[in-house]
N, C-alpha and C positions, 0 to 999 in steps of 0.2 A: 471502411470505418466511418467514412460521412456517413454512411446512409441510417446508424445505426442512433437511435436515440438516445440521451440519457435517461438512467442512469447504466447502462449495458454495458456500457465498454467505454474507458474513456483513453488507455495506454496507456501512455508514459501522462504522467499529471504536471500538468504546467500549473503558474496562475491563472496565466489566460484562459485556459480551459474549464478552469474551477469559477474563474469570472462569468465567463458566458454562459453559462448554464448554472449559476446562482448557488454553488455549492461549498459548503464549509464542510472542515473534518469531518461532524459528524453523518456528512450524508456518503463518504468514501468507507471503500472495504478497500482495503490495501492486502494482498494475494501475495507472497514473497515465498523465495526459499531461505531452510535456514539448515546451516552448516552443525550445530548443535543439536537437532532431534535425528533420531533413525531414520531410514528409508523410508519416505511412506509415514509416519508418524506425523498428525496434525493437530495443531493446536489454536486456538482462538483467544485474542486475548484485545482490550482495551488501551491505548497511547502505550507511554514507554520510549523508552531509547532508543536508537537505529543498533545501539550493541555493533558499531563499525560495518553494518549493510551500507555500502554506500545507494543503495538506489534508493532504501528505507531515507536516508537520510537527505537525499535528495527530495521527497516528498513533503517530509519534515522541512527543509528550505523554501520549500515552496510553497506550503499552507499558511507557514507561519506558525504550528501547531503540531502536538504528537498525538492530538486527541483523536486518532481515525481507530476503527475496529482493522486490526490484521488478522489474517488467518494465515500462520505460517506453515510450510510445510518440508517436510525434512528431507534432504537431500543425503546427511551421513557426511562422515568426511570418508578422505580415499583412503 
């Protein structure tokens, strides 16, 4: 993962990470699944609430901000 540039890959998003390479919400794509669309169904959308993702809202803790573009993707429930 060092060797990879931003903005390609950054994980899990700390502060720190968002600090050292100069990045606010608006330069993050936040990738999650979501337990509410079908299988396979995806959708893009603008800030917004973590709606109880903890790792969503983990990011949101850590920007300081809901303003990132997500692209969520549907996992289905069991």
């Amino acid at each position: 993962l060092a060797s990879l540039s931003p903005p390609h890959f950054l994980g899990c998003i700390s502060v720190s990470k968002a600090e050292i390479y100069s990045l606010g919400p608006g330069d993050i794509y936040l990738v999650h699944d979501d337990l509410d669309k079908a299988l396979g169904k995806v959708a893009i959308k603008l800030g917004g609430s973590a709606r109880g993702h903890n790792g969503v809202q983990s990011c949101i803790s850590a920007l300081h901000s809901n303003e990132m573009t997500r692209l969520r993707i549907g996992i289905g429930r069991p």
